[in-house]
KEKE-3310 file (N, C-alpha, C; in steps of 0.2 Angstrom, whole numbers, plus 5000, padded with zeros to 4 digits):
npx = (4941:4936:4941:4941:4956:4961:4952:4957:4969:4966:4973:4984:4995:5009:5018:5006:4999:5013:5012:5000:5004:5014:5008:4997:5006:5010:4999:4994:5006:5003:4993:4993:4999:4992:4981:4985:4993:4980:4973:4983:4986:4972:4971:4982:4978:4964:4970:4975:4964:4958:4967:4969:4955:4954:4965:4968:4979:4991:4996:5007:5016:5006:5003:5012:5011:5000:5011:5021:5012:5003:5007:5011:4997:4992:5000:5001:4987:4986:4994:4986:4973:4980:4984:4968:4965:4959:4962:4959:4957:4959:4948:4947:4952:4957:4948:4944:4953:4960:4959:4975:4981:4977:4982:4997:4998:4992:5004:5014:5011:5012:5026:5032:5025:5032:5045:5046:5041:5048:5060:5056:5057:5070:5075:5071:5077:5088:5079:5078:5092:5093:5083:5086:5090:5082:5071:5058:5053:5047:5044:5055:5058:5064:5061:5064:5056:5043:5045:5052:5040:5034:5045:5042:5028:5030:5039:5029:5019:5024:5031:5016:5015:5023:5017:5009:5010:5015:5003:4996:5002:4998:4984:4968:4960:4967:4958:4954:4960:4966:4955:4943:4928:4915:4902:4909:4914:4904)
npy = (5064:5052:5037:5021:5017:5028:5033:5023:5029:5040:5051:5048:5057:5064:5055:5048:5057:5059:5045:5046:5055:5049:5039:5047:5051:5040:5033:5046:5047:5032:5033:5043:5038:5026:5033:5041:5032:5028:5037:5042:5028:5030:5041:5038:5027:5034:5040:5032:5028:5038:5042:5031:5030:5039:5040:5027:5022:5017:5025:5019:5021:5020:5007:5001:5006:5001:4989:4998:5005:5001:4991:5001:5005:4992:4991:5001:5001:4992:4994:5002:4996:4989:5000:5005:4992:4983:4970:4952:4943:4931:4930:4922:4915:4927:4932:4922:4925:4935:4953:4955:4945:4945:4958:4954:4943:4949:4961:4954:4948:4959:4962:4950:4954:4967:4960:4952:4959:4972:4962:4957:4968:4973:4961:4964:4977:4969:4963:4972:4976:4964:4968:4981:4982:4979:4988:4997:4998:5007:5019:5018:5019:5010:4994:4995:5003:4999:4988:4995:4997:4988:4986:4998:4998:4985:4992:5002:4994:4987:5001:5001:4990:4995:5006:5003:4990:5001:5008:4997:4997:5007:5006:5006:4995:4982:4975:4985:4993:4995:4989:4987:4993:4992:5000:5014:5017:5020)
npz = (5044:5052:5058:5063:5070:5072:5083:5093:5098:5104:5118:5118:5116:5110:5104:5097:5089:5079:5076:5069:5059:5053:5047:5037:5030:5022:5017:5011:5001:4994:4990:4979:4971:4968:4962:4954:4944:4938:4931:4924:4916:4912:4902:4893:4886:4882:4873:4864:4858:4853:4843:4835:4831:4823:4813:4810:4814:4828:4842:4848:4860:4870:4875:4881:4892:4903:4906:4914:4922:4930:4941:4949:4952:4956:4971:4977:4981:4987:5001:5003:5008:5018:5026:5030:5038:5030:5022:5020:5033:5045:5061:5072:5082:5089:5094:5104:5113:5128:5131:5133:5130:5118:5111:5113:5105:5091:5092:5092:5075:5068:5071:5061:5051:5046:5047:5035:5026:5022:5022:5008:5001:5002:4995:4981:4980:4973:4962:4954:4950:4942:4930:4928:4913:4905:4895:4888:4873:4865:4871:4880:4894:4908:4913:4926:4931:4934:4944:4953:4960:4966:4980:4984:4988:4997:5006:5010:5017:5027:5033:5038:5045:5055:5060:5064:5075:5085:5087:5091:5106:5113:5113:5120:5119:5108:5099:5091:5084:5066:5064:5053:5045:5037:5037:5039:5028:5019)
capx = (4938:4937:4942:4943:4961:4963:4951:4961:4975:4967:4975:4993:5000:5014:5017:5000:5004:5018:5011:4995:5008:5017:5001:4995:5011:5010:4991:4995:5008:4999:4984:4994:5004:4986:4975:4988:4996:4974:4972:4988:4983:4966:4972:4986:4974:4962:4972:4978:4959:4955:4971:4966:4950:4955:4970:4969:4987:4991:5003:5012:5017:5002:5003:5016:5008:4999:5016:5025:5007:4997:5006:5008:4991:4991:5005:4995:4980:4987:4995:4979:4971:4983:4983:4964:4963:4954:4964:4954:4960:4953:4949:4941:4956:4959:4941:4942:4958:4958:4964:4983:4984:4976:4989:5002:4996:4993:5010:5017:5009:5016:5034:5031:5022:5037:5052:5043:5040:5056:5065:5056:5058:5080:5076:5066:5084:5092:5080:5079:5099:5093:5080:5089:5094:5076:5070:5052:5055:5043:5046:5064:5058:5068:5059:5064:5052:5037:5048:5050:5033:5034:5049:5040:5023:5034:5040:5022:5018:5031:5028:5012:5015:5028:5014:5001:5013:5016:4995:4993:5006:4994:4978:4964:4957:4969:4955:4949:4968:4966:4949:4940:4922:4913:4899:4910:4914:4898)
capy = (5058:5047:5028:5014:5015:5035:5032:5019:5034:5045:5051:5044:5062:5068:5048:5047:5064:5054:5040:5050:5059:5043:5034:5050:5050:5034:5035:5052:5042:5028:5036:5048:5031:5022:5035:5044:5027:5024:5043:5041:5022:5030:5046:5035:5024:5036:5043:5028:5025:5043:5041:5026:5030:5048:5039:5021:5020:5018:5027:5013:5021:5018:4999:5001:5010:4996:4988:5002:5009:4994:4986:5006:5005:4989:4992:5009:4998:4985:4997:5007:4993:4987:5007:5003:4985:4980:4965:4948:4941:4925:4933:4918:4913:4933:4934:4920:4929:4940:4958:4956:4940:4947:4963:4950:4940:4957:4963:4946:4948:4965:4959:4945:4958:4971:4959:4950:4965:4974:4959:4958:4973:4973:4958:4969:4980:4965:4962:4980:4977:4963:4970:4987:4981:4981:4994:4997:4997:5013:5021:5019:5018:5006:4990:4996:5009:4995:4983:4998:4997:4981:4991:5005:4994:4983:4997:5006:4989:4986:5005:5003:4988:4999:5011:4996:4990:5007:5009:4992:4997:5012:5007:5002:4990:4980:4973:4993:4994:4996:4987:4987:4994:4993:5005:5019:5019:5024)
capz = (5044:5060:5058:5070:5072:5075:5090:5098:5097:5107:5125:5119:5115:5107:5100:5097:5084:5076:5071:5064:5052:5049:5043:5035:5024:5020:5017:5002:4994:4991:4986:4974:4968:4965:4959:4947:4940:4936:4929:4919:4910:4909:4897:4889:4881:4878:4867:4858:4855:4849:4837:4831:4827:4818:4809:4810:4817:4835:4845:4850:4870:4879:4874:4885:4899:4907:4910:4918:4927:4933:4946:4955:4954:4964:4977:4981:4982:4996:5005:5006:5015:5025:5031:5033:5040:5024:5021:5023:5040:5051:5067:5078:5089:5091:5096:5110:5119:5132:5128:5135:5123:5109:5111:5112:5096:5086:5091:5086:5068:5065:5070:5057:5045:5047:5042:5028:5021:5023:5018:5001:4997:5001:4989:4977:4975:4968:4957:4951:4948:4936:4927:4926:4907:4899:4893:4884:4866:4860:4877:4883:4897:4907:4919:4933:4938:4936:4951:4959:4964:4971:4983:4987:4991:5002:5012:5012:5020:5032:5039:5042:5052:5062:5066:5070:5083:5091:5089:5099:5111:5116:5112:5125:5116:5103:5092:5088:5078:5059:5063:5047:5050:5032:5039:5039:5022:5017)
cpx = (4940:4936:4944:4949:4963:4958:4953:4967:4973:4969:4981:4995:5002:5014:5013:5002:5007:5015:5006:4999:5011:5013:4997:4999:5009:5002:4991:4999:5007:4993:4985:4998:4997:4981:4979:4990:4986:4972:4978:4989:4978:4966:4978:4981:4967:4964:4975:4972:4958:4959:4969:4959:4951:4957:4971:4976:4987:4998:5010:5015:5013:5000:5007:5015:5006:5003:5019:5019:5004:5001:5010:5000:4990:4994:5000:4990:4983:4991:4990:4974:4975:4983:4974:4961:4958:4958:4960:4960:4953:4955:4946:4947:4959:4953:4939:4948:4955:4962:4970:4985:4983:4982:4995:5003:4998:5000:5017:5018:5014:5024:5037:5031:5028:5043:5050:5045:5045:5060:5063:5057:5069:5081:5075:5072:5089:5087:5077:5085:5096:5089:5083:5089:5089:5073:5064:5055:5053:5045:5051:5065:5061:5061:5057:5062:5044:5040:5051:5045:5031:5039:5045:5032:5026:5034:5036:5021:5021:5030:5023:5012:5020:5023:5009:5004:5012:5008:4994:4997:4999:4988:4973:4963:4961:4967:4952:4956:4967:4960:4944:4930:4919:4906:4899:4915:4909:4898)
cpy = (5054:5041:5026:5015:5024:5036:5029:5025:5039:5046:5050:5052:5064:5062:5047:5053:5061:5049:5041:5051:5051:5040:5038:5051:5045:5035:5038:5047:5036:5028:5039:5043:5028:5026:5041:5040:5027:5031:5043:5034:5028:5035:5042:5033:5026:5040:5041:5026:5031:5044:5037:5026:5035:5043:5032:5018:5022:5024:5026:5015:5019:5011:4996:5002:5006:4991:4992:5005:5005:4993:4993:5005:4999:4988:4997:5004:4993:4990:5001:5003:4990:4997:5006:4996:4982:4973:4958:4945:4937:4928:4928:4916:4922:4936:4928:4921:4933:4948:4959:4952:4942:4952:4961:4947:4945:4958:4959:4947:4952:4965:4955:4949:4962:4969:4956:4954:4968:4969:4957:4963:4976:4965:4961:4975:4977:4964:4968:4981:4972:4965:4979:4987:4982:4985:4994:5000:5006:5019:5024:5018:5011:5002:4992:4999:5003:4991:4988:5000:4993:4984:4996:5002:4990:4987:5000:5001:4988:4992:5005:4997:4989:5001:5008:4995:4996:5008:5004:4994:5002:5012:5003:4994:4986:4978:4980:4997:4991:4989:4990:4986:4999:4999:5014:5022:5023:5033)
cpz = (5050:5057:5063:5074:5075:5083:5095:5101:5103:5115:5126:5119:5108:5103:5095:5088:5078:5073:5066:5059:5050:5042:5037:5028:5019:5015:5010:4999:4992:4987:4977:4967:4964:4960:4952:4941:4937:4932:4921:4913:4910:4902:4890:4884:4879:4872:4862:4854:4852:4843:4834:4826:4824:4812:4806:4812:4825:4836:4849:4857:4873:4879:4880:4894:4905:4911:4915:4925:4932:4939:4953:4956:4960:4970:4980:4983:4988:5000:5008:5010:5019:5029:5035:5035:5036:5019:5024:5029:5044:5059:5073:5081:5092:5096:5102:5116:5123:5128:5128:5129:5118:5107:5108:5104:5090:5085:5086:5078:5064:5064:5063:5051:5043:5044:5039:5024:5016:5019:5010:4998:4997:4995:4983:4973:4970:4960:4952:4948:4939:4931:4925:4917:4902:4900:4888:4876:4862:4864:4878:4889:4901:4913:4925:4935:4937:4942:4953:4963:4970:4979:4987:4991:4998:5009:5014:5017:5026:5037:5040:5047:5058:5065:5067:5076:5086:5092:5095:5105:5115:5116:5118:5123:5109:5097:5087:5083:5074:5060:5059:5048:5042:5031:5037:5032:5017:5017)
residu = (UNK:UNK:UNK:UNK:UNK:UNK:UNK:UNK:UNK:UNK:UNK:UNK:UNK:UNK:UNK:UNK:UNK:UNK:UNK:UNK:UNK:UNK:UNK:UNK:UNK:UNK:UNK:UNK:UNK:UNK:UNK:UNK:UNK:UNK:UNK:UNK:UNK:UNK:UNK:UNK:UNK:UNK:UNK:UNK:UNK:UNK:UNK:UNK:UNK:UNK:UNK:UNK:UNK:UNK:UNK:UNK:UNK:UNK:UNK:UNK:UNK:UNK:UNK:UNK:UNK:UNK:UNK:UNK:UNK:UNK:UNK:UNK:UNK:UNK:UNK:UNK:UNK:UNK:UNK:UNK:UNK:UNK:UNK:UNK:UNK:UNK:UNK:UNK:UNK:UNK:UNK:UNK:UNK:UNK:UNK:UNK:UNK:UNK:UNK:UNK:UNK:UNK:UNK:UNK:UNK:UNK:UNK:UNK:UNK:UNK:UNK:UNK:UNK:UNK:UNK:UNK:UNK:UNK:UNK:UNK:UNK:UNK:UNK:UNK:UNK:UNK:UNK:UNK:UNK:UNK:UNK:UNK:UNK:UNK:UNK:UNK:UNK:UNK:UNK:UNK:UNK:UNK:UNK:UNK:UNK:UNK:UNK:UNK:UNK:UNK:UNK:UNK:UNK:UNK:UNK:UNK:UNK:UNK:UNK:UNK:UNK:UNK:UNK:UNK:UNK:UNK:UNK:UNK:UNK:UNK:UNK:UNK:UNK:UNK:UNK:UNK:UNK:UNK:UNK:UNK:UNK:UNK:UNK:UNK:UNK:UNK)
# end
């Protein structure tokens, strides 16, 4: 699959390599984060509905499920566009720079973007420490794998604005990184 941002890449090398695999990784575990946590609510509650309707009594876990499932599904899902520049974004002072500035700008962002991220998610440990204590009732399962989503999207986050930066550093053209080009979704 060719996207925007694996064309600005090409010519770097061995780097060039590197950040592909980075971004590549990142890319699966989000995918396998979003589209399992959406596979796994989908089969839970269909099977609280095919019990229900058999028996008239529920199964009482997968009432659960959407807590613990859901908010994998939306971390996977914001890391999946920020991997594809599919985030809304005002581009009209980026679009009256020159290319050195804009570079500069972009690079800027990602700095910005990187310790945010990061820093919410070394926040995100703490409050995994508090939440450690509840525990789904039917389940057992404990909180804190739903607020480790938030953690682990964080950090999806954060790495890809490592391997934005290392993109812009190499790219001809700064605005053609994780430049979102609805065309080629099709």
């Amino acid at each position: 699959m060719d996207i925007p941002h694996e064309r600005a890449m090409t010519g770097a090398g061995v780097p060039a390599s590197l950040i592909h695999l980075a971004d590549t990784a990142i890319t699966v575990a989000a995918t396998i984060a979003a589209v399992g946590s959406l596979v796994l609510l989908f089969l839970s509650l269909s099977a609280e509905v095919v019990v229900r309707y058999l028996t008239t009594q529920g199964l009482g876990w997968p009432s659960e499920m959407p807590n613990i499932l859901f908010p994998w599904l939306v971390m996977g899902g914001i890391v999946l566009a920020a991997q594809h520049g599919a985030h809304i974004s005002v581009t009209l002072v980026l679009d009256w720079l020159g290319r050195n500035a804009a570079r500069a700008l972009l690079l800027g962002m990602q700095v910005v973007v990187a310790a945010t991220f990061f820093y919410l998610a070394w926040i995100g440990m703490a409050v995994i420490e508090i939440t450690g204590t509840e525990v789904y009732p039917v389940t057992g399962i404990s909180a804190r794998w739903a607020y480790l989503s938030l953690i682990a999207g964080f950090v999806g986050v954060g790495l890809t604005a490592l391997t934005t930066f290392a993109r812009l550093l190499v790219a001809d053209d700064p605005r053609s990184v994780r430049a979102h080009v609805a065309e080629e979704e099709l």
